[in-house]
PLY file of the C-alpha trace (Angstrom):
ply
format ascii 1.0
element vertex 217
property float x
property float y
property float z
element edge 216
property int vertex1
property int vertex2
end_header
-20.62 3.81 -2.52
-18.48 0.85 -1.17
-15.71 0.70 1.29
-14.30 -2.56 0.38
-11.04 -4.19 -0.42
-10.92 -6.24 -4.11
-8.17 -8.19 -5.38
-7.44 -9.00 -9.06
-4.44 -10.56 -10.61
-1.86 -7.85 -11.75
-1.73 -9.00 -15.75
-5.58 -8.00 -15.39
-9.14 -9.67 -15.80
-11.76 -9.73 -13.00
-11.87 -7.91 -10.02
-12.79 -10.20 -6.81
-14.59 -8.73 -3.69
-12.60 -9.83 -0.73
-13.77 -7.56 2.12
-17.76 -7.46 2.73
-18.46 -4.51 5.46
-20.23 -1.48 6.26
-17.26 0.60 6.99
-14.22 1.78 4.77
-10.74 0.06 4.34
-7.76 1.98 2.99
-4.45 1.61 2.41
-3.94 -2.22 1.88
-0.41 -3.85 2.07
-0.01 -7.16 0.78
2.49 -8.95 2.69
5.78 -10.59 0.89
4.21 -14.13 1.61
1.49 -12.61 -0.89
-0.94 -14.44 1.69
-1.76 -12.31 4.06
-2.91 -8.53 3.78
-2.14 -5.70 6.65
-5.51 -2.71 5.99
-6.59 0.35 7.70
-10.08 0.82 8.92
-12.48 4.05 9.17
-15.26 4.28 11.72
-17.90 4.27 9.34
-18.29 4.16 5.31
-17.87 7.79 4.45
-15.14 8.03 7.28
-11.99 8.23 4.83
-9.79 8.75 8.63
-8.98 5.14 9.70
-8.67 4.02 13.12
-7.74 0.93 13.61
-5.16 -1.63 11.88
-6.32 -5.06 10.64
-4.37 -8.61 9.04
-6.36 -10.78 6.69
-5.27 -13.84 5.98
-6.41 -14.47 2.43
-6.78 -18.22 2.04
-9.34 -18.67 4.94
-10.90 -14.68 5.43
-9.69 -14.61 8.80
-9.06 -10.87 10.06
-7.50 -10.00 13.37
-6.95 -6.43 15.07
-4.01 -5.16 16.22
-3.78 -2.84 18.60
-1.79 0.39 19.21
-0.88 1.90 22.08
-3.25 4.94 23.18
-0.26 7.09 22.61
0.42 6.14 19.37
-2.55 7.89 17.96
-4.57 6.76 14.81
-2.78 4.96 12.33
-2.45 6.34 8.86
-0.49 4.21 6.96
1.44 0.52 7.32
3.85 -1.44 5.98
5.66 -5.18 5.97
9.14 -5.88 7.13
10.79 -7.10 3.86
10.89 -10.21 5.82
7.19 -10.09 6.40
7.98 -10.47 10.36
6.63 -7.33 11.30
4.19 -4.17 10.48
5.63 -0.71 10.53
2.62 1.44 11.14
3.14 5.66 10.62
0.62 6.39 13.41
-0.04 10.19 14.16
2.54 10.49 16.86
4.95 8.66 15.46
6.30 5.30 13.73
6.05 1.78 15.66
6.76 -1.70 14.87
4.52 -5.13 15.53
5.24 -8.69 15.70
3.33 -10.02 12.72
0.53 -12.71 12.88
0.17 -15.34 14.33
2.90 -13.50 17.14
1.87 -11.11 19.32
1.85 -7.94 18.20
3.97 -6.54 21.09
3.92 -2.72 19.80
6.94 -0.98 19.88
7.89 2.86 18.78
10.79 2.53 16.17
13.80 3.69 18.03
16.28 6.28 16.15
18.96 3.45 15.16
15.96 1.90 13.07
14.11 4.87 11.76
15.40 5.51 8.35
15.19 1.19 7.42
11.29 2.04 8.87
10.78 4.51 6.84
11.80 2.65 3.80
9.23 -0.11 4.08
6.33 3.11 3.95
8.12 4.29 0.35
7.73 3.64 -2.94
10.62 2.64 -3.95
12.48 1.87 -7.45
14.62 -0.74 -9.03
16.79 -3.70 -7.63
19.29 -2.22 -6.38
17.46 0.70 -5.46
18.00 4.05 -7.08
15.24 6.25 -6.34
11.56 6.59 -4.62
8.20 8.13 -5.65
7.65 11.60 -4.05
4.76 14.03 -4.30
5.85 17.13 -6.34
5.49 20.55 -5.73
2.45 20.07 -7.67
0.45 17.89 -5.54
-1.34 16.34 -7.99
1.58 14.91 -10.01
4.22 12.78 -8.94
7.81 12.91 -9.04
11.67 10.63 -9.13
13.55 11.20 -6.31
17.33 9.58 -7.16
19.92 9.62 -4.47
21.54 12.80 -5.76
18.75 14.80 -4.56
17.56 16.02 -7.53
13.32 15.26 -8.30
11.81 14.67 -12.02
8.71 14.56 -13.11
7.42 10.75 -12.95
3.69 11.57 -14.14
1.28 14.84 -14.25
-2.21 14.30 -12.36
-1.23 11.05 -11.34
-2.19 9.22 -7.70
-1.62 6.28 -5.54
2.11 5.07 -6.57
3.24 1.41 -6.01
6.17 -0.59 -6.56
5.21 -2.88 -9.60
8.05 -5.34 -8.84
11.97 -4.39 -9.79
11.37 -3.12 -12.95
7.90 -1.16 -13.05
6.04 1.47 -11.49
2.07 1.81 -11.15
0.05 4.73 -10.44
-4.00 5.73 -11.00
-4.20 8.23 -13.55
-8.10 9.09 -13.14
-9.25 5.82 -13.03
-7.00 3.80 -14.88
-3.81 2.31 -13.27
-0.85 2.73 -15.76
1.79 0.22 -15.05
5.57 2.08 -16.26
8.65 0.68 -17.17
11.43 1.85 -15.27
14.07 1.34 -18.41
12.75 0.80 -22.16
9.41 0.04 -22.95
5.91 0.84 -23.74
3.77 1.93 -20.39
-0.06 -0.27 -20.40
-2.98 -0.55 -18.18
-4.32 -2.88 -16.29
-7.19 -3.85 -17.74
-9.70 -5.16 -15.36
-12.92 -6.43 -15.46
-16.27 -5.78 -13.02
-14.05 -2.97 -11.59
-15.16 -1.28 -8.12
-16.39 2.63 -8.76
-13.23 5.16 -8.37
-10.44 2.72 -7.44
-7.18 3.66 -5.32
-4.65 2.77 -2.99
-3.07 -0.27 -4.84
-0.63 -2.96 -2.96
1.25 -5.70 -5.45
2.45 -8.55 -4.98
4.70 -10.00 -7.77
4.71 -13.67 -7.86
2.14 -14.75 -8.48
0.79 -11.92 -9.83
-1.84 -10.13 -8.07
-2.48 -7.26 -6.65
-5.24 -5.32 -4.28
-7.33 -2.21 -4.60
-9.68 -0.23 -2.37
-12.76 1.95 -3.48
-13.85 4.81 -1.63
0 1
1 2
2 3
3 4
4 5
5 6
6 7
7 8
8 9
9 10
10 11
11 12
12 13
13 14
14 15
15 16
16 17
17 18
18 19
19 20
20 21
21 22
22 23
23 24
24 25
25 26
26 27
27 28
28 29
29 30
30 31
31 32
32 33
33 34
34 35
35 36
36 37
37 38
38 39
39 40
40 41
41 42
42 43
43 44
44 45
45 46
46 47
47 48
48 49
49 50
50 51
51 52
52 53
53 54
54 55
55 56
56 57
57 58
58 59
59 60
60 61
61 62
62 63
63 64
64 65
65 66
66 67
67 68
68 69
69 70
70 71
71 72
72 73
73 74
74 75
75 76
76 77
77 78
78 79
79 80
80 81
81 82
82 83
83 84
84 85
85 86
86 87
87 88
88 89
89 90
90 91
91 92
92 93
93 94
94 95
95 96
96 97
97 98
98 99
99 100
100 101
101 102
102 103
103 104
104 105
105 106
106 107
107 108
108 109
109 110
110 111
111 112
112 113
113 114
114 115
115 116
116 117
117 118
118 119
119 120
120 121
121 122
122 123
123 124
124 125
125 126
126 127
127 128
128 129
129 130
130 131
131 132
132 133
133 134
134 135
135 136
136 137
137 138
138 139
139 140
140 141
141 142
142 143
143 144
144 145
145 146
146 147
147 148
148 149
149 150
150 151
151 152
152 153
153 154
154 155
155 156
156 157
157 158
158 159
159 160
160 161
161 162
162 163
163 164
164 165
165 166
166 167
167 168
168 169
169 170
170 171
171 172
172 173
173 174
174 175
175 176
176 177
177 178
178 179
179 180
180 181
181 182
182 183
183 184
184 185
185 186
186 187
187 188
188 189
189 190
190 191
191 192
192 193
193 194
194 195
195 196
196 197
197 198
198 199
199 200
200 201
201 202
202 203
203 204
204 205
205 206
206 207
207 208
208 209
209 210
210 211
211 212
212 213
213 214
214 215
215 216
């Protein structure tokens, strides 16, 4: 079983270990400097409920905690400021902000006025400009299009794990495989990588240069 974070570049090929540890990471968020890469951790391998929130910075390895307030709660998912100034963590008593690396973190609970551009950063959202976000259906296990009218379509049936795949493309893990859609015309692929990790998930992309990182429970 492994816990760990792997990277591999997003027109496929081989899969690169980038996290070595005895405990499980989840939910990785690449940052829009594509440098730098905001995870959750668990307590232990198995433990799939993370507690703690962690930068990497991916050209030297270095990692760095950053810490919560005690009434925040655990963390469960995060996000980057489209500038890549700040985190937006969902914790389990509600959404805060942090300064980014190398700044202090300086945690803050989002205030009402900034909500709704909060909550933006932690969806998957679709085109440039944007016209609609990824939402579970009433189906869990399949995933739907939710345009601004208000009205949900099917996106994909036992599908998992959606991500932005720049403007024009969605990605989600269908089983194992990570199908990578057009938004407009075209033929949907798969990534096709090499010396994959066993049951990958929870995919963060990063468009330029290509790349993108995995996690493998």
């Amino acid at each position: 079983m492994s816990g760990d974070l792997y990277a591999v570049r997003a027109n496929g090929g081989p899969v690169y270990q980038i996290t070595f540890t005895t405990v499980a990471e989840l939910r990785p968020a690449l940052a829009p400097n594509g440098t730098d890469v905001a995870f959750l951790r668990g307590l232990s391998l198995r433990d799939s409920v993370p507690t703690s929130l962690w930068v990497m910075n991916l050209l030297n390895g270095a990692e760095r905690e950053l810490q919560l307030p005690k009434e925040a709660g655990p963390p469960s998912r995060v996000a980057w400021s489209p500038d890549g100034g700040a985190l937006i963590i969902q914790a389990a008593n509600g959404l805060y902000r942090l300064d980014a690396p190398p700044g202090k973190p300086n945690a803050q609970a989002v205030s009402a006025a900034e909500r709704a551009a909060a909550e933006s950063t932690l969806s998957v959202l679709l085109g440039n400009p944007i016209f609609a976000r990824v939402v579970p259906c009433k189906r869990e296990e399949d995933l739907c299009v939710m345009p601004r009218s208000g009205k949900s379509g099917i996106l994909a049936q036992a599908a998992s794990d959606p991500v932005r795949w720049g403007d024009d493309s969605v990605a989600f893990f269908a089983g194992e495989l990570l199908q990578i859609r057009p938004l407009a015309r075209g033929r949907p692929r798969l990534l096709h990588w090499s010396h994959a990790p066993a049951r990958p998930r929870q995919v963060t992309f990063f468009q330029a240069p290509t790349a993108a990182i995995s996690n493998s429970p």
